[in-house]
C-alpha positions as CSV (number, residue, x, y, z in Angstrom):
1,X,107.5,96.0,51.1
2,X,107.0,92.3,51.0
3,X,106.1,90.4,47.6
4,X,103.5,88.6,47.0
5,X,103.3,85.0,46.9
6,X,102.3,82.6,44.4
7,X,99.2,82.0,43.0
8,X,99.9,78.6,42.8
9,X,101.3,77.1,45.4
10,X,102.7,74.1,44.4
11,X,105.1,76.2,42.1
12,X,104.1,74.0,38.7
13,X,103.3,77.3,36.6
14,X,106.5,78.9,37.9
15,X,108.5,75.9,36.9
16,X,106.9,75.4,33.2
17,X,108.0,79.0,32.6
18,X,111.9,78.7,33.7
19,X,112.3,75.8,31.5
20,X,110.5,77.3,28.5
21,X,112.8,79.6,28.8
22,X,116.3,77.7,29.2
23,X,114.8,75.3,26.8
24,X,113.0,76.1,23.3
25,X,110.6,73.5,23.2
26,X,108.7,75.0,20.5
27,X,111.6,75.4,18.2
28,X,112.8,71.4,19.1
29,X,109.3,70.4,18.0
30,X,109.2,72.0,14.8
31,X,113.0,70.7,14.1
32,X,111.8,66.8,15.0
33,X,108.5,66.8,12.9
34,X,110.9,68.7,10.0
35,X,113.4,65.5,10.3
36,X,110.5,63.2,10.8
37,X,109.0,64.4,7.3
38,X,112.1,64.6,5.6
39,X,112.9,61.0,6.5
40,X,109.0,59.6,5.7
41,X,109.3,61.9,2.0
42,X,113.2,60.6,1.2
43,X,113.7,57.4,3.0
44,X,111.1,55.8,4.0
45,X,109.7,55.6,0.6
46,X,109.0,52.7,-1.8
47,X,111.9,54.3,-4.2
48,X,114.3,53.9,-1.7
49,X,114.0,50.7,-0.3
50,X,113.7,49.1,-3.7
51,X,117.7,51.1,-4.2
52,X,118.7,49.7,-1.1
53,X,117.7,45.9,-1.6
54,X,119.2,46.6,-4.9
55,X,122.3,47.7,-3.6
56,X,122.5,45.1,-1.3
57,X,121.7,42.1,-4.2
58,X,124.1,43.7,-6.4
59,X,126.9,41.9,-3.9
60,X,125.9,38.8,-5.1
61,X,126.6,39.0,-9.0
62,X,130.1,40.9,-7.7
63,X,131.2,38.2,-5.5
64,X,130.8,35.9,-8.5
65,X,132.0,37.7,-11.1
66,X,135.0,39.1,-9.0
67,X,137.1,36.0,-8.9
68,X,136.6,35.3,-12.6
69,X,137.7,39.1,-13.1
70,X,140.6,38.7,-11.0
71,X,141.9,35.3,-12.3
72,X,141.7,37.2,-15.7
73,X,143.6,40.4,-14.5
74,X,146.3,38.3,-13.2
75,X,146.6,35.4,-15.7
76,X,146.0,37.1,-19.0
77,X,146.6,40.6,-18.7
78,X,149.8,40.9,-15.8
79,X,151.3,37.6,-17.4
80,X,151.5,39.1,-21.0
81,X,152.6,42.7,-20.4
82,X,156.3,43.7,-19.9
83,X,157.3,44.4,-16.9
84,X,157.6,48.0,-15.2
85,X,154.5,50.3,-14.8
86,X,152.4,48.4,-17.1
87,X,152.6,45.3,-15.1
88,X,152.3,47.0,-11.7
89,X,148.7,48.7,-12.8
90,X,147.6,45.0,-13.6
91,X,148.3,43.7,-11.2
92,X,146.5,46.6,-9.1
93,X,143.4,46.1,-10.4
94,X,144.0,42.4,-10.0
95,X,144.0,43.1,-6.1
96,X,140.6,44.8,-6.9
97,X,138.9,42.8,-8.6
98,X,135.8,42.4,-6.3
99,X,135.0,46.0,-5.9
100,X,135.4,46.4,-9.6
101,X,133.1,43.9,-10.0
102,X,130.8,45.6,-7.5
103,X,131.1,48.8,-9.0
104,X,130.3,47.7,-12.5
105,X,127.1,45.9,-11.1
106,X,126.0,49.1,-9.6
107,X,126.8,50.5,-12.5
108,X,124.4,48.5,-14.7
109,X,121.4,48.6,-12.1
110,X,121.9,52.3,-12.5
111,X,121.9,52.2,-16.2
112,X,118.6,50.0,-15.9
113,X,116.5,51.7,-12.8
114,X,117.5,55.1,-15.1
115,X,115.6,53.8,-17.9
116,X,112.7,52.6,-16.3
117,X,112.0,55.8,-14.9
118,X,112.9,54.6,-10.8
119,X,115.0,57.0,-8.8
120,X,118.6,56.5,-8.4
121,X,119.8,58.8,-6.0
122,X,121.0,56.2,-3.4
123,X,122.5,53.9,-6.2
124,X,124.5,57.1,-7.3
125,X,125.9,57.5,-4.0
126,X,127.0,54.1,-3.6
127,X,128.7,53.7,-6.8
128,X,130.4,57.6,-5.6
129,X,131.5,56.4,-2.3
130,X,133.3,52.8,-4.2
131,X,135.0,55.1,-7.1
132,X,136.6,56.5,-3.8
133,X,137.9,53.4,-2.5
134,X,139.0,52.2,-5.8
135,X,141.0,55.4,-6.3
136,X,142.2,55.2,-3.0
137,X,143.2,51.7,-2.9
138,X,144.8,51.9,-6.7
139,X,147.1,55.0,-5.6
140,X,148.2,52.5,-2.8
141,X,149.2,50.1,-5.2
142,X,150.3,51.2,-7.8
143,X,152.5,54.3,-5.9
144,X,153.2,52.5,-2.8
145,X,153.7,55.9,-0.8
146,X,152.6,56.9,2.3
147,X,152.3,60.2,1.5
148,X,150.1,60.1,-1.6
149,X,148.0,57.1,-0.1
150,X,147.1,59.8,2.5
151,X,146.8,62.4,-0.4
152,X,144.2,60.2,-2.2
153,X,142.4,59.4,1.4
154,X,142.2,62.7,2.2
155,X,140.8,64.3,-1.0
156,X,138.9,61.3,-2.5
157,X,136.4,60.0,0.7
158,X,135.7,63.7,1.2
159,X,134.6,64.5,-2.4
160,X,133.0,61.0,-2.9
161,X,131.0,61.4,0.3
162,X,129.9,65.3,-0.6
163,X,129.0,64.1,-3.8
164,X,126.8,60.9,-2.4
165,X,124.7,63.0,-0.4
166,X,124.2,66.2,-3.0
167,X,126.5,68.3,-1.4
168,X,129.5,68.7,-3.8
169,X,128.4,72.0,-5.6
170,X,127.0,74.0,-3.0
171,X,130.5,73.5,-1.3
172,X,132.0,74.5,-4.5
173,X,130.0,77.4,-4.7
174,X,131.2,78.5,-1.8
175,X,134.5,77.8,-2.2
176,X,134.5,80.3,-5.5
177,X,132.9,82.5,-3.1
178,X,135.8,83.2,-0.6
179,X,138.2,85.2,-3.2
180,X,141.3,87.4,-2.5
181,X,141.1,90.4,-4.8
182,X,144.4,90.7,-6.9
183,X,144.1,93.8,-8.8
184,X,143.0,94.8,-11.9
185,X,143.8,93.0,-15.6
186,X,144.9,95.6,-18.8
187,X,141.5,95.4,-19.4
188,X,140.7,96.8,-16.1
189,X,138.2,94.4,-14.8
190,X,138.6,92.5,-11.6
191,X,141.2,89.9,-11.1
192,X,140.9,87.5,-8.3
193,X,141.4,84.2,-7.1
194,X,139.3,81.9,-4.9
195,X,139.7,79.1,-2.0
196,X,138.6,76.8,-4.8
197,X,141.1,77.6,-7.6
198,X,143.6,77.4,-5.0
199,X,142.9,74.0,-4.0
200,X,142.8,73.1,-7.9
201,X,145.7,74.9,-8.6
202,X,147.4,72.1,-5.6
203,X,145.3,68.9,-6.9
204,X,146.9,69.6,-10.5
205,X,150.5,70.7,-9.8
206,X,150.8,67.6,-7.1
207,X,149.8,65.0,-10.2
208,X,151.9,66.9,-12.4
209,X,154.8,67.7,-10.3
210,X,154.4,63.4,-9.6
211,X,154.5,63.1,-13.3
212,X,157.5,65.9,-13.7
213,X,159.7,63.7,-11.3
214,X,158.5,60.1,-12.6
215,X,159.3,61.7,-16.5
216,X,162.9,63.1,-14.8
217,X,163.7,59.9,-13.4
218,X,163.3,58.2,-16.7
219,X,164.9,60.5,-18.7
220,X,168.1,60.2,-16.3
221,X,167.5,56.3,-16.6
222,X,168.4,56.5,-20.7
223,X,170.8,59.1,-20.5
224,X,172.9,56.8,-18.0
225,X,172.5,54.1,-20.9
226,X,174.4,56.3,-23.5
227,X,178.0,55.7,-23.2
228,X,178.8,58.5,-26.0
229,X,178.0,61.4,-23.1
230,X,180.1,62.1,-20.8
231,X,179.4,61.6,-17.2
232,X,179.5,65.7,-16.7
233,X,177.0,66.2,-19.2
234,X,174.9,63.6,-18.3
235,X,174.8,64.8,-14.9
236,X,174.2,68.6,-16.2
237,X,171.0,67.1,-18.0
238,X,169.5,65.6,-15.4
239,X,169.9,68.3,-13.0
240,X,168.4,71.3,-15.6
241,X,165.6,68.9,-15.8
242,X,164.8,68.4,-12.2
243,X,164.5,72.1,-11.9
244,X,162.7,73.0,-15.3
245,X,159.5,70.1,-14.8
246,X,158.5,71.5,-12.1
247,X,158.3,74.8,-13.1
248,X,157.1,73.4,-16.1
249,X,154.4,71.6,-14.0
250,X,153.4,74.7,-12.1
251,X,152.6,76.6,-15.3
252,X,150.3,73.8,-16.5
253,X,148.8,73.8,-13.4
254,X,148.0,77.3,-13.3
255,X,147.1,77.5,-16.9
256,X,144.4,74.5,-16.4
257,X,142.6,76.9,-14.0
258,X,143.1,79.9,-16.0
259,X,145.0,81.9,-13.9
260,X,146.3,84.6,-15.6
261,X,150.3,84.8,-14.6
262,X,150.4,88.6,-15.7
263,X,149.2,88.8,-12.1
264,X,152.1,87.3,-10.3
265,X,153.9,90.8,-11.0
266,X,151.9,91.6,-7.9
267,X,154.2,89.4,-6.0
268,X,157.4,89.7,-7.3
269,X,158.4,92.2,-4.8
270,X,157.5,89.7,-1.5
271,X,159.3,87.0,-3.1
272,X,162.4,88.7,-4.1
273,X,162.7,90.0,-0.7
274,X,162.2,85.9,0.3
275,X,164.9,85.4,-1.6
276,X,167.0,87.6,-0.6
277,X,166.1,86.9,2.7
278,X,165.8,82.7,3.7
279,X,166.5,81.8,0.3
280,X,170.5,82.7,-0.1
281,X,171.8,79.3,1.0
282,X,169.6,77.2,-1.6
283,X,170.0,79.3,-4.4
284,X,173.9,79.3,-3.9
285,X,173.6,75.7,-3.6
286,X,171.8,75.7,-6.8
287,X,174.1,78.2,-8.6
288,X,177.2,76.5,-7.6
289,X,175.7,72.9,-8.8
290,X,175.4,74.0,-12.4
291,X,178.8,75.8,-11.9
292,X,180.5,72.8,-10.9
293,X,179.2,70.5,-13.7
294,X,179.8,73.4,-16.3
295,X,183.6,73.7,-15.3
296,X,183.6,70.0,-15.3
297,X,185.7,70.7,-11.6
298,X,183.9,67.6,-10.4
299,X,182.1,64.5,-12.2
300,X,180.6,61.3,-11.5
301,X,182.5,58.3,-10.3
302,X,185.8,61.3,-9.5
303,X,187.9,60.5,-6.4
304,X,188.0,63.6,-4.3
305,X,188.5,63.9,-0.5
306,X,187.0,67.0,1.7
307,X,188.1,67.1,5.1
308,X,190.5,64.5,5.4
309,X,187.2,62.0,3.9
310,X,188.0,60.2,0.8
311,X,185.5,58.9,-1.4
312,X,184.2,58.9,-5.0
313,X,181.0,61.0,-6.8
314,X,177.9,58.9,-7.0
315,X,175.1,61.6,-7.6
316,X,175.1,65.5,-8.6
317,X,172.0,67.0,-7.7
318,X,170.7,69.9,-7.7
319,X,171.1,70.9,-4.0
320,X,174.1,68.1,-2.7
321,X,177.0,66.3,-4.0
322,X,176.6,62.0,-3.5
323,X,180.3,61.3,-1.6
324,X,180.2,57.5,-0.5
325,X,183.4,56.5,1.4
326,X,185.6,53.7,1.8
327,X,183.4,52.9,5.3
328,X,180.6,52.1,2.6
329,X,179.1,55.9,3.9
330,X,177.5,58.3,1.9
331,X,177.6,61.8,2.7
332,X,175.8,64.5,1.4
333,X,178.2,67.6,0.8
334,X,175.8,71.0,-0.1
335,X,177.7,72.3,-3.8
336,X,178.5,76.0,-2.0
337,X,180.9,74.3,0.1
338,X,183.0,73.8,-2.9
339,X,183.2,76.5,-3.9
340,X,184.0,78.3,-0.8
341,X,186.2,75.9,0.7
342,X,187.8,74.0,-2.0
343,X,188.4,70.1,-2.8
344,X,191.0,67.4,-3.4
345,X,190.4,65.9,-7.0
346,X,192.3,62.9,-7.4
347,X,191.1,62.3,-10.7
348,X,189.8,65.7,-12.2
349,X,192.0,65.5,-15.4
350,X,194.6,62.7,-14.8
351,X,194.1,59.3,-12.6
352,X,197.4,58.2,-12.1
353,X,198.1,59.3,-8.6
354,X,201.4,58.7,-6.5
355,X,201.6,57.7,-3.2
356,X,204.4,57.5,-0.3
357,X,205.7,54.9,1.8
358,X,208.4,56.2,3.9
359,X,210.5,53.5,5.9
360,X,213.7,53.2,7.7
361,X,216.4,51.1,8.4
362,X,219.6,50.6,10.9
363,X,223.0,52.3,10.2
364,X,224.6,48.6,10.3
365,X,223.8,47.9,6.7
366,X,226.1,50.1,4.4
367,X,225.0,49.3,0.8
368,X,221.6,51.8,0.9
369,X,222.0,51.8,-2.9
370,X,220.7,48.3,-2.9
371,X,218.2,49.2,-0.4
372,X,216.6,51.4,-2.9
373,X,216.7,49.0,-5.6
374,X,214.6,46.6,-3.3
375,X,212.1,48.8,-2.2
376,X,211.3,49.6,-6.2
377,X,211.1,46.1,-6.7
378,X,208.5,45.4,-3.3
379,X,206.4,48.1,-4.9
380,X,206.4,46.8,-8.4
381,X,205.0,43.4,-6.9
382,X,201.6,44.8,-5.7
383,X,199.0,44.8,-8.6
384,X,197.9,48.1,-8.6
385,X,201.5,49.7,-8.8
386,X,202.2,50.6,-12.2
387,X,205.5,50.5,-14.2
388,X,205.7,53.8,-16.1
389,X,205.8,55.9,-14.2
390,X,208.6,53.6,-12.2
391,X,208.6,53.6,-8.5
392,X,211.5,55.9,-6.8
393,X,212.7,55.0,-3.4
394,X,214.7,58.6,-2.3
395,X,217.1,58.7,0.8
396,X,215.8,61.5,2.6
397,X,217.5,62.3,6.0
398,X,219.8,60.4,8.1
399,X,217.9,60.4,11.4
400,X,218.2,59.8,15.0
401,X,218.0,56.0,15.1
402,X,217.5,55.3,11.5
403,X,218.8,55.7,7.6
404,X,215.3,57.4,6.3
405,X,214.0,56.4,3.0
406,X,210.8,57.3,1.1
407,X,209.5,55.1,-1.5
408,X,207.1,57.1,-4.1
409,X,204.7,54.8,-6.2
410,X,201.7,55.6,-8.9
411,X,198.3,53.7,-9.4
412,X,195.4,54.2,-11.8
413,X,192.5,53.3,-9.4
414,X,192.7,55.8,-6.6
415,X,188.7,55.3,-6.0
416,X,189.6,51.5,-5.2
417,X,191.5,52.9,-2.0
418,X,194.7,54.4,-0.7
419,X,196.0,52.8,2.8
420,X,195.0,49.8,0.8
421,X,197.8,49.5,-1.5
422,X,200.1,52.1,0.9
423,X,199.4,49.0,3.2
424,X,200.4,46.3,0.9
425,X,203.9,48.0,-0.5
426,X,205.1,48.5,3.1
427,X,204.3,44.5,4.0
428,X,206.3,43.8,0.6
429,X,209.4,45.8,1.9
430,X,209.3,43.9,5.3
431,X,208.8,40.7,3.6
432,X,212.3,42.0,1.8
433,X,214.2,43.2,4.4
434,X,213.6,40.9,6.5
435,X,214.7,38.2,3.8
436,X,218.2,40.3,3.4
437,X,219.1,40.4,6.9
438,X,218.0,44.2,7.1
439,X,216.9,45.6,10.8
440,X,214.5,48.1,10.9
441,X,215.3,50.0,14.0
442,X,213.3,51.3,16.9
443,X,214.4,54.4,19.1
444,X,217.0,53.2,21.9
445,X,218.4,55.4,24.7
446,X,222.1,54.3,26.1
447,X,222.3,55.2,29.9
448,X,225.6,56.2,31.1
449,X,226.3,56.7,35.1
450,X,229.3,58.5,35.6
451,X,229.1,58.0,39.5
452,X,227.0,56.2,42.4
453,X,226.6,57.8,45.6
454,X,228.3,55.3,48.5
455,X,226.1,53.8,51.1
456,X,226.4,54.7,54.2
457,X,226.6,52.0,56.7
C-alpha cells in the first residue's frame, strides 16, 4: 500500500516538527527570559552599579595610601624587629602593601554602604576574592615553598570565589551530606564521618603538622647550643620529637573537628595488617634508630666506615644515618643496615686510632736496627702522629726482593682522614732513606742461558 503524501508540499510543517523535536525550543526560551530576569533583578539594578563604581574608585585611595603603607612596613616596622620570622612577616606585608591598602578601602565602603542601608553583596565578594590573594601571596612569602604556595592556591581562590558568589554553604552542606557510617558510639547512636570533616581534618593537621616540624626544628636548634648534652642524647631528643608532633598534631586535628578516636578501634585491624604488610622496612628503620642512639653504638661527628666508605656522622634521623665522606659526599645509610650488617667505629669509645705503613728495603744495607729507629722518627715528624703511644716500626718477613718492614703509628683525628697522614709518613721515610743511602728495591728477574742452539750455515 503506498503512503500518502504531504499535505503540504513544500515540507515546512514536516520540518518545524523534526526540529522541535531534536531541539527544545520551548524549554531554551523559558531558560533565556529566566537569565534575562535574573540579570535585570541582580545586576542591572541601581544597587549594583553604585557597588561597582565603588569598587572601582576604591583603587584610587589604595594606590595612594599603598606606598605610604609600604614605606612604613619596611622602614619602621622590618628595620626595628630582630631578625628571623618576625622580620620575614614584615617584610611580607611590605611586598603587599597595595592590596592591603585596597582591601582596607573596601573594607570601609562596606562598613559605610552597611550603615546607610545600600546593599553590599558585590563589595563583599570583592573584599572575599582579595583576602584570597593576600593569603595566597603571604604563604608565598613568608614560606617560600612550592608546595604550600600551591596548597594555599588551591584551597583559598576556591573558598574565596564560592564565598563571593553565595555558594560556600550550600557546598558545605553537601559536603556533611556524603558520610561514611562508622558504627555505633557506647551510647549507641550513630557515628559517622563526612567528605567535609575529612577535608577539615587535612586543612588542620597540614597547618599543624607545618607548625609540629617548624617547633621540631627549633627545639633541635637550642639543644645543639647546649654543650652540657651529649651529642647521643641530643640526637635521641630530636628524633622522639620528630615522631611525637606529628602524632601530637594529628590528635589536635582530629580533636578540633570532634572526631571521636574511640572509633579508630574500627580500623586497627586494616592497619595492623599494613603494618605487617608494606610497613616492616620503616618501622625497623625506626626501631633500630632509637636503638642505635640508646646503645650510644653510633653518635654525631663519629668516624665510622660501611663498605669500604669512610666518613663521619652528621645527622641521625629517624629513618637514615647522615655519612658525608672524604669526597665531600653524603650518603644516606637506612639505620636497619646496622644492625644487620654491622659497622666500623673508629671512634665509638676511644679516638686514638693506629695506622700501618708497610715498606721495604734492599738486602745491601745490614744495620735494619737503625732502619727501624728512622722510620719512628719519619713518623714522629707528621703533625698528626702522636708520641704516646710511640710509633713501632716491626721487621716482618724477609721477602723475595726486599727486607719487609711495617711501621705502626696512632692519631687522634681519624675523621680529618686516613691515606692523608698514611700518605705523608711514607713521603717522610723516602725523604729518609733516600738521605742515608738506603735503596728501596723493585722485583728483578736474573736470566741465565745455559746453552744457544748453533746456526746453521
Amino acid at each position: 500500500m503506498n503512503s500518502q503524501p504531504s499535505s503540504d508540499p513544500t515540507g515546512t510543517a514536516t520540518d518545524t516538527q523534526v526540529l522541535d523535536d531534536l531541539i527544545p525550543v520551548e524549554i531554551l526560551e523559558s531558560f533565556v527570559l529566566r537569565a534575562v530576569e535574573w540579570i535585570q533583578l541582580n545586576l542591572l539594578t541601581i544597587d549594583i552599579g553604585i557597588q561597582i563604581i565603588a569598587i572601582v574608585a576604591a583603587l584610587v585611595p589604595a594606590a595612594l595610601f599603598g606606598p605610604r603603607l609600604k614605606k612604613f612596613l619596611s622602614g619602621q616596622v622590618a628595620a626595628r624587629v630582630p631578625n628571623g620570622w618576625l622580620q620575614k612577616i614584615a617584610n611580607a606585608f611590605a611586598s603587599i602593601a597595595l592590596p592591603l591598602a585596597l582591601y582596607l578601602t573596601l573594607t570601609a565602603m562596606r562598613i559605610a554602604f552597611g550603615s546607610a542601608g545600600y546593599g553590599v553583596s558585590w563589595i563583599g565578594a570583592a573584599i572575599a576574592l582579595m583576602n584570597a590573594w593576600i593569603i595566597v601571596r603571604l604563604v608565598t612569602l613568608i614560606i617560600q615553598s612550592d608546595f604550600w604556595s600551591r596548597v594555599a592556591f588551591y584551597i583559598a581562590w576556591p573558598i574565596a570565589a564560592l564565598d563571593a558568589f553565595g555558594m560556600l554553604m550550600p557546598v558545605i552542606e553537601q559536603m556533611q551530606a556524603l558520610a561514611i557510617p562508622l558504627g555505633q558510639n557506647d551510647a549507641g547512636s550513630p557515628v559517622r564521618i563526612s567528605l567535609f570533616d575529612i577535608f577539615r581534618t587535612l586543612f588542620y593537621f597540614a597547618i599543624l603538622f607545618w607548625a609540629a616540624n617548624l617547633l621540631s626544628k627549633v627545639a633541635q636548634q637550642q639543644l645543639d647550643q647546649i654543650d652540657e648534652i651529649s651529642p647521643a642524647l641530643k640526637a635521641l631528643i630530636g628524633k622522639v620529637l620528630s615522631v611525637l608532633l606529628p602524632v601530637i598534631a594529628l590528635l589536635i586535628a582530629l580533636q578540633i573537628v570532634g572526631f571521636n578516636l574511640a572509633t579508630l578501634a574500627v580500623f586497627s585491624g586494616a592497619v595492623g595488617l599494613g603494618v605487617g604488610l608494606g610497613l616492616q622496612t620503616i618501622v625497623a628503620n625506626f626501631v633500630a634508630g632509637f636503638t642505635l642512639i640508646a646503645d650510644k653504638s653510633i653518635k654525631p661527628r663519629d668516624t665510622i666506615e660501611v663498605d669500604g666508605v669512610m666518613g663521619w656522622v652528621t645527622a641521625m634521623q629517624a629513618r637514615y644515618v647522615a655519612l658525608r665522606t672524604r669526597d665531600g659526599t653524603e650518603m644516606l645509610i637506612p639505620n636497619d643496615r646496622f644492625m644487620s650488617e654491622g659497622v666500623v667505629n673508629w671512634s665509638r669509645s676511644d679516638r686514638v686510632v693506629r695506622l700501618h705503613a708497610p715498606f721495604g728495603i734492599t738486602y745491601a744495607h745490614k744495620d735494619l736496627r737503625a732502619v727501624q729507629k728512622l722510620a719512628a722518627d719519619a713518623a714522629l715528624a707528621v703533625d698528626r702522629v702522636v708520641s704516646s703511644p710511640s710509633p713501632v716500626c716491626n721487621l716482618v718477613e724477609f721477602g723475595d726482593s726486599s727486607v719487609n718492614f711495617d711501621l705502626r703509628f696512632w692519631i687522634t683525628d681519624p675523621e680529618s682522614g686516613l691515606a692523608n697522614v698514611r700518605s705523608q709518613v711514607l713521603l717522610n721515610i723516602w725523604d729518609a732513606l733516600a738521605e742515608q743511602g738506603i735503596e728501596i728495591p723493585f722485583p728483578q728477574r736474573d736470566l741465565h742461558v745455559k746453552s744457544w742452539p748453533k746456526q746453521e750455515d
